[in-house]
Steps between C-alpha positions, in 0.01 A plus 500: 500500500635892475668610770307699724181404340184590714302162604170442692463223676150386609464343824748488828390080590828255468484495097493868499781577719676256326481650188520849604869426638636300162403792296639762722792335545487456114507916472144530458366849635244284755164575643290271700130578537274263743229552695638283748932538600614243567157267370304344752495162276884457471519629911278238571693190347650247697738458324703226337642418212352215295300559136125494633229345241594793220579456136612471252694218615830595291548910549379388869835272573726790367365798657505274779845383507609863437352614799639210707855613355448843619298396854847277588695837446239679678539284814848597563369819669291466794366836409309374203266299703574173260688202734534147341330270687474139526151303582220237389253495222281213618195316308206267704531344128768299327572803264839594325678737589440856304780512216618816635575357789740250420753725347541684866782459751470203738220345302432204613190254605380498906553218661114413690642558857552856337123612449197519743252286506278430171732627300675239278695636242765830536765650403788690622675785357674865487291795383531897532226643748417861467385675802275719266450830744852531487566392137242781343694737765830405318405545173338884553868549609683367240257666224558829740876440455479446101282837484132363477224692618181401640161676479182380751172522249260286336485492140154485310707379187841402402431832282548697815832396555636696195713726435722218416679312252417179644282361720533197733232283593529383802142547618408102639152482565492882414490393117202374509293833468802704361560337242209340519605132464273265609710200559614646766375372837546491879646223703403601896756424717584513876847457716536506898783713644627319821733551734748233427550243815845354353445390112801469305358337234203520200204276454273539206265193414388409152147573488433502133162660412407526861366818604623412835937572543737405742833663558696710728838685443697625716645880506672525807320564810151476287361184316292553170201219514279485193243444392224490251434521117143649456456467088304828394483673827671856539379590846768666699357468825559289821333152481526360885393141403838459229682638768396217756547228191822607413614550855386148608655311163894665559445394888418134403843504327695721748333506830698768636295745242233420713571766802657739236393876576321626181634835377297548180331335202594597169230474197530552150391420175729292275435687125444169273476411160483164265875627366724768689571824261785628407475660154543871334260638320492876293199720590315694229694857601847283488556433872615122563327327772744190676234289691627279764234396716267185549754311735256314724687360849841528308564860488765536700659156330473648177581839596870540330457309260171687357643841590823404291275393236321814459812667457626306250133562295579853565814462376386344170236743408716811539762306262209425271433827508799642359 
């Protein structure tokens, strides 16, 4: 892109952030506008890196091993809020293990003794966890440092954004009346903030379609427990009867969450789609539009790798251009 080239980025969630930074640090002139800083979605995520039910399957697996790349650097600095982690992914079902999985450090199958009771297949490996408060909080700084600026204010089109040469959509669930695309739809979801009574280690169980989670991730002195996956349901407020379900699944693994002091719940609305987008487009007065939305659970897994990837489409259309 030209140097000093002014940018708008829609949307201050994980994805946006993301974005935001690779293109400032790129030399693009860059201005984030959300109605919510830092977005209560992304702030609401657990969160853990693994690719979550998202496709397509292919650009999925690179964006995702992109980010991973960039998480492991990450997690060299405590201040990031990313710390590689070790744990269990356990099944109450003889189920293989999820392909991403098995390419992790200190993969390997659980011996029975090694999972609680009902549980008869896991698996044990290495994965970056991302203490998401202080993650978001991280990158505000580093798009501070790289000259970004952020503006507080809802949009009532992607038209309102301008002036600008570009664009970035970054919107999530947002795009679904901007735009308007109607593909785009919510997943509810709903974490427990804990204090944390001595976990060292992850736990995430493979539900499949369930609505119904199970996992808890450790930041610290607080535990993350999750959750639920409410298909078509956008509500952001407290529901006390997932609370006591998700409270009383993570203590039937780990009994010790049991007398855990609650310190918040966390609700958002995972921005879903049958196929994550990340595509340019030209508008009829000659502004290009980047999308990069529709990540589902996996927005913080695909995070680099998608904000990379808009970059690069930026990067071809101003060369087409020329």
């Amino acid at each position: 892109m030209t140097a000093g080239e002014r940018v708008v980025v829609v949307g201050a969630g994980v994805a946006g952030l993301t974005t935001a930074v690779v293109l400032a640090e790129a030399g693009a002139l860059l201005h984030v506008i959300a109605e919510q800083v830092p977005g209560v979605t992304s702030l609401a995520a657990g969160a853990m890196w693994g690719p979550y039910l998202v496709e397509p399957k292919d650009k999925v697996d690179q964006w995702g091993r992109r980010s991973l790349e960039i998480f492991r650097q990450l997690a060299e600095d405590p201040s990031t809020g990313v710390r590689l982690t070790s744990g269990i992914e356990a099944s109450h079902t003889a189920e293989a293990p999820p392909d991403w999985a098995t390419t992790l450090p200190g993969f390997r199958p659980c011996e029975l003794a090694e999972l609680s009771a009902g549980f008869s297949v896991g698996y044990r490996f290495t994965v970056p966890l991302i203490d998401m408060p202080t993650y978001l909080a991280y990158l505000l700084r580093r798009l501070d440092v790289a000259g970004g600026t952020v503006e507080q204010r809802r949009l009532a089109s992607l038209a309102d954004a301008s002036p600008a040469a570009v664009i970035v959509n970054c919107t999530g669930l947002g795009a679904k009346d901007l735009l308007p695309d109607p593909g785009v739809r919510p997943i509810r979801g709903q974490h427990i903030v804990v204090t944390n009574p001595g976990l060292t280690e992850f736990f995430s169980e493979d539900t499949g379609l369930s609505p119904n989670l199970l996992c808890f991730y450790p930041h610290g002195d607080t535990v993350v427990l999750g959750g639920i996956a409410i298909d078509g349901e956008g509500d952001l407020g407290p529901d006390d009867k997932a609370a006591v379900g998700i409270l009383t699944r993570c203590a039937e693994v780990e009994p010790r969450l049991a007398q855990a002091r609650i310190l918040e719940h966390r609700i958002g609305a995972r921005p879903t789609r049958a196929r994550v987008r990340v595509e340019a487009e030209r508008t009829e007065d000659g502004t290009v539009v980047v999308h990069n939305y529709g990540h589902g659970g996996a927005g913080v897994t695909l995070s680099w790798g998608c904000a990379e990837e808009a970059a690069r489409l930026l990067t071809a259309d101003r060369e087409d251009g020329q």
